[in-house]
C-alpha positions as CSV (number, residue, x, y, z in Angstrom):
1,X,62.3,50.6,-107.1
2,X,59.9,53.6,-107.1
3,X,58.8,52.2,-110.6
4,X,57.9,49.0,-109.0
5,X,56.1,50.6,-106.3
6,X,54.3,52.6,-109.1
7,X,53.4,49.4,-110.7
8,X,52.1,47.9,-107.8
9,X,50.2,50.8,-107.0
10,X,48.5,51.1,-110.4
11,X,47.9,47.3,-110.9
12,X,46.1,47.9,-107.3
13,X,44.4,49.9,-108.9
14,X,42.6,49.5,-111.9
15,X,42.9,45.9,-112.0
16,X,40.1,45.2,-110.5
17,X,37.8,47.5,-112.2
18,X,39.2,45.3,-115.6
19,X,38.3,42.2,-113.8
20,X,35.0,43.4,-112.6
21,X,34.0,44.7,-116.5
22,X,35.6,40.9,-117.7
23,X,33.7,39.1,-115.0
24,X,30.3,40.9,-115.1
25,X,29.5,40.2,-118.4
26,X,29.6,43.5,-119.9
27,X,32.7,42.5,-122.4
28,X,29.9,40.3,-123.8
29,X,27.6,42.9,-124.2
30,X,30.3,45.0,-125.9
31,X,29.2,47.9,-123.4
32,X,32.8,49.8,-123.8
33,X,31.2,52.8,-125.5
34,X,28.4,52.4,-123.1
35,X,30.8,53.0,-119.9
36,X,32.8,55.3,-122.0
37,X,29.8,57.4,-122.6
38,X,28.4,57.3,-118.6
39,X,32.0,58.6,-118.1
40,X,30.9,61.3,-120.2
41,X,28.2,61.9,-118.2
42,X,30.5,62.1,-115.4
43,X,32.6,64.6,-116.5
44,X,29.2,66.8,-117.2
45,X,27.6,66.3,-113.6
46,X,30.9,67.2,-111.6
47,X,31.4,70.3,-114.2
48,X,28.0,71.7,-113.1
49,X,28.7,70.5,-109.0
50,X,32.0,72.7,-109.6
51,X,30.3,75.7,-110.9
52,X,26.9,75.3,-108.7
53,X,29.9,75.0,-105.9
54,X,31.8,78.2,-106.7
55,X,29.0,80.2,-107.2
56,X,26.7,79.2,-103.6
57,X,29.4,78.3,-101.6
58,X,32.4,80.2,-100.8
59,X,35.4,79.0,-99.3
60,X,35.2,78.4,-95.3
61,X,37.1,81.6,-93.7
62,X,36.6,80.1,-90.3
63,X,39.1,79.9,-87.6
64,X,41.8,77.1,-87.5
65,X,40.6,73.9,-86.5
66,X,37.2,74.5,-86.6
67,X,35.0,72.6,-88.7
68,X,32.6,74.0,-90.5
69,X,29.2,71.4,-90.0
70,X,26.6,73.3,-91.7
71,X,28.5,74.4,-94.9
72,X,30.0,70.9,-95.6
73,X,26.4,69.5,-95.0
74,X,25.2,71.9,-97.1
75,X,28.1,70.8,-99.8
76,X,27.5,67.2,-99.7
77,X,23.7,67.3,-100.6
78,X,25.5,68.9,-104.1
79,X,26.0,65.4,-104.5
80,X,22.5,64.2,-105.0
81,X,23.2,65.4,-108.7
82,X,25.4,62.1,-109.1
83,X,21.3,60.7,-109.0
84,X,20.4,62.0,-111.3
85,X,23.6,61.3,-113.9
86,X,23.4,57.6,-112.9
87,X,19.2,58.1,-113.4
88,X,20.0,59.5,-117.0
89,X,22.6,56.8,-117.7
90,X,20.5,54.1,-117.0
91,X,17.1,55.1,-118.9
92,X,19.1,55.9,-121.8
93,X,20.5,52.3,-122.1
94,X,18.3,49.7,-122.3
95,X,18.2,46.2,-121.2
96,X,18.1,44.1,-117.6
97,X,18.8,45.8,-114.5
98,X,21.6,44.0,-114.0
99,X,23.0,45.5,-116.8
100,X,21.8,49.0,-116.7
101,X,23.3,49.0,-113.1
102,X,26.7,48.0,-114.1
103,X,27.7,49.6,-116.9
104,X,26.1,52.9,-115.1
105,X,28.7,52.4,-111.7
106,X,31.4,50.8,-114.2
107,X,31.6,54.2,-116.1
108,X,31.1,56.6,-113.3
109,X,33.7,54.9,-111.3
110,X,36.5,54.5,-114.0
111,X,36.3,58.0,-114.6
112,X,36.4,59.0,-111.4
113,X,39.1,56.9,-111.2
114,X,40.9,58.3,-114.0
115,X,40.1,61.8,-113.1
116,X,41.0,61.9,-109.5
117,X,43.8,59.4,-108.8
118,X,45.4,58.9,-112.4
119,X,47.9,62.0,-112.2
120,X,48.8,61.5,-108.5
121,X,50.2,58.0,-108.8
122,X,51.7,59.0,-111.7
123,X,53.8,61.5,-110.1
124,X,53.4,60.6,-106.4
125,X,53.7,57.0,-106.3
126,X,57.1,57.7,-108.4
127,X,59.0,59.5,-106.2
128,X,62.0,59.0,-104.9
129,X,60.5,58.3,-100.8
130,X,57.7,55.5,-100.0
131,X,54.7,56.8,-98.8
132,X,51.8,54.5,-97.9
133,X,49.3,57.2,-98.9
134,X,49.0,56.0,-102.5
135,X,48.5,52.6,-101.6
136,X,45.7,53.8,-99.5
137,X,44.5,55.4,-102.1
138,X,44.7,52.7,-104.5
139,X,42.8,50.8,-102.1
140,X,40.2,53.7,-101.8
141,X,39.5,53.3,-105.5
142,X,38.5,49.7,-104.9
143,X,36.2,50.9,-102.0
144,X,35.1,53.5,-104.6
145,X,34.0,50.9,-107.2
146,X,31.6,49.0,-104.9
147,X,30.1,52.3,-103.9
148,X,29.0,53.2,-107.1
149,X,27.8,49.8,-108.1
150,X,25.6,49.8,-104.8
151,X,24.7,53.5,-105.3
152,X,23.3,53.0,-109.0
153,X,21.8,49.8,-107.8
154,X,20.1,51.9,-105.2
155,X,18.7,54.6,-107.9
156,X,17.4,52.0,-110.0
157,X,15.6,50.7,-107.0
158,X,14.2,53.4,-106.2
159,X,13.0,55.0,-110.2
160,X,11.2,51.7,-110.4
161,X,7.3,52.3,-111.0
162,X,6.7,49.0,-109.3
163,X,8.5,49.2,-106.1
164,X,6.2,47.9,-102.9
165,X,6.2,50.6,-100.7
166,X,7.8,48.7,-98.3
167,X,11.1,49.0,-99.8
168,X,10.6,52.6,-100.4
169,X,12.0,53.7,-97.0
170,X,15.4,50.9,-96.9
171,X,16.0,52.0,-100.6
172,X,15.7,55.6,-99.5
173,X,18.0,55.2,-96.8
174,X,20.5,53.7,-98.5
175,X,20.7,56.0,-101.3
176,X,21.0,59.0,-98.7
177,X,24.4,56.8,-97.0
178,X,25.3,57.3,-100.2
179,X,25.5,60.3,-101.3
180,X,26.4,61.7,-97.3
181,X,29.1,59.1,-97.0
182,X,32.1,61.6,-97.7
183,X,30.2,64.1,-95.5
184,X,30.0,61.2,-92.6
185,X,33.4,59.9,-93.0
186,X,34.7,63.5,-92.8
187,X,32.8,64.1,-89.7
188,X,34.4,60.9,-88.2
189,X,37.7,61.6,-88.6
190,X,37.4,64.9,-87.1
191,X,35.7,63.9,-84.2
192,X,37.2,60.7,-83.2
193,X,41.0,61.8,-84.8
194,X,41.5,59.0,-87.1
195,X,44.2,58.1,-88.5
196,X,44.4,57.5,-92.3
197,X,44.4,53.5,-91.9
198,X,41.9,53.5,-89.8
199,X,39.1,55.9,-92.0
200,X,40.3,53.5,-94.6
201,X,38.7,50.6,-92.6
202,X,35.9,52.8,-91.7
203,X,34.9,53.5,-95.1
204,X,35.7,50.1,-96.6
205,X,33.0,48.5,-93.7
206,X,30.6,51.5,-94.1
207,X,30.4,51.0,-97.9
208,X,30.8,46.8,-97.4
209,X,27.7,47.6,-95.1
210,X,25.6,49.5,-97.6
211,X,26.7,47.2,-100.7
212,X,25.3,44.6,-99.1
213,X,22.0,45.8,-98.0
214,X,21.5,47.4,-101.7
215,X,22.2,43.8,-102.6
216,X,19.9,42.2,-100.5
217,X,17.1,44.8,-101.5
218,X,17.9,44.2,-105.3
219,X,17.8,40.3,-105.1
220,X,14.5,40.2,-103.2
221,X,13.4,42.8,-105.4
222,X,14.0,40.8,-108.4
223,X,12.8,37.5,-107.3
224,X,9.6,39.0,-106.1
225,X,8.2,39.9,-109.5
């Protein structure tokens, strides 16, 4: 039994980041070393968020309870370094934006997949009690995915030389929703005491919300030139 809840848990997953490389054409494109190598890339940018982390920002020795607003702020903008790895992925590969955009979000989240949820449903969702959390989480991984499809879409928005200035400040936006969604979500669940189901949903519409505004910028972006 806590093999099939394994299974079920792993097919949710990382199934639909295989059906997402099948279906967006990238198996065509033989981009596997491509996403392999923005995984690389990855791995390097959270390496240097770790160090720049440990060396500027201590741990919180606040009371209990108390949330520290400032110094997680302050943490999250570490994050604008994801950017610039999806910025260096991109211009090093070329070919249509469509392309550039995919196999840019398709590496960075498979590795973050692999990286961050990998060992825990290996041991966790193998137990000998059911726990919920790691389907949550496998459906967080999901939510993840779209994220960084919508977040590289943003970036190469945005490090276009011919980009009207009227989409300069939506593009903006977005990106910053972006990179200060953790910092957001965190905040929500504090404040308003949510429960794990419900900052699922929160984060699944926030990111559904984002995803498609980057989409709608990138279509009209594309049909206008």
């Amino acid at each position: 039994m806590t093999l099939f809840h394994f299974g079920n848990c792993f097919a949710l997953a990382y199934f639909p980041y295989f059906i997402t490389y099948k279906c967006s054409g990238l198996s065509e494109y033989n981009a596997f070393w491509r996403c392999v190598q923005a995984g690389a890339t990855y791995l390097c940018v959270q390496l240097c968020k770790m160090l720049f982390l440990a060396t500027f920002f201590p741990t919180w020795e606040g009371g209990a309870g108390v949330y520290d607003f400032v110094g997680e702020f302050m943490k999250a903008t570490v994050d604008l370094a994801d950017l610039l790895g999806l910025h260096l992925v991109m211009y090093r590969n070329a070919g249509k934006g469509e392309y550039k955009i995919m196999v840019a979000a398709m590496g960075w989240a498979t590795a973050e997949l692999i990286m961050s949820r990998c060992i825990p449903l290996w041991v966790g969702a193998r137990g000998i009690e059911f726990d919920w959390k790691y389907v949550q989480m496998s459906f967080d991984s999901n939510i993840s995915l779209v994220h960084y499809i919508a977040m590289a879409a943003g970036v190469w928005m945005f490090t276009r030389y011919d980009l009207p200035k009227s989409f300069r400040l939506p593009v903006t936006v977005l990106l910053g929703l972006c990179v200060y969604k953790a910092f957001l979500m965190e905040l929500f669940v504090h404040v308003f005491l949510l429960g794990s189901w419900t900052a699922l949903l929160v984060k699944a519409v926030l990111t559904g919300s984002v995803s498609l505004c980057s989409l709608f910028l990138f279509v009209t972006l594309v049909h206008s030139n």
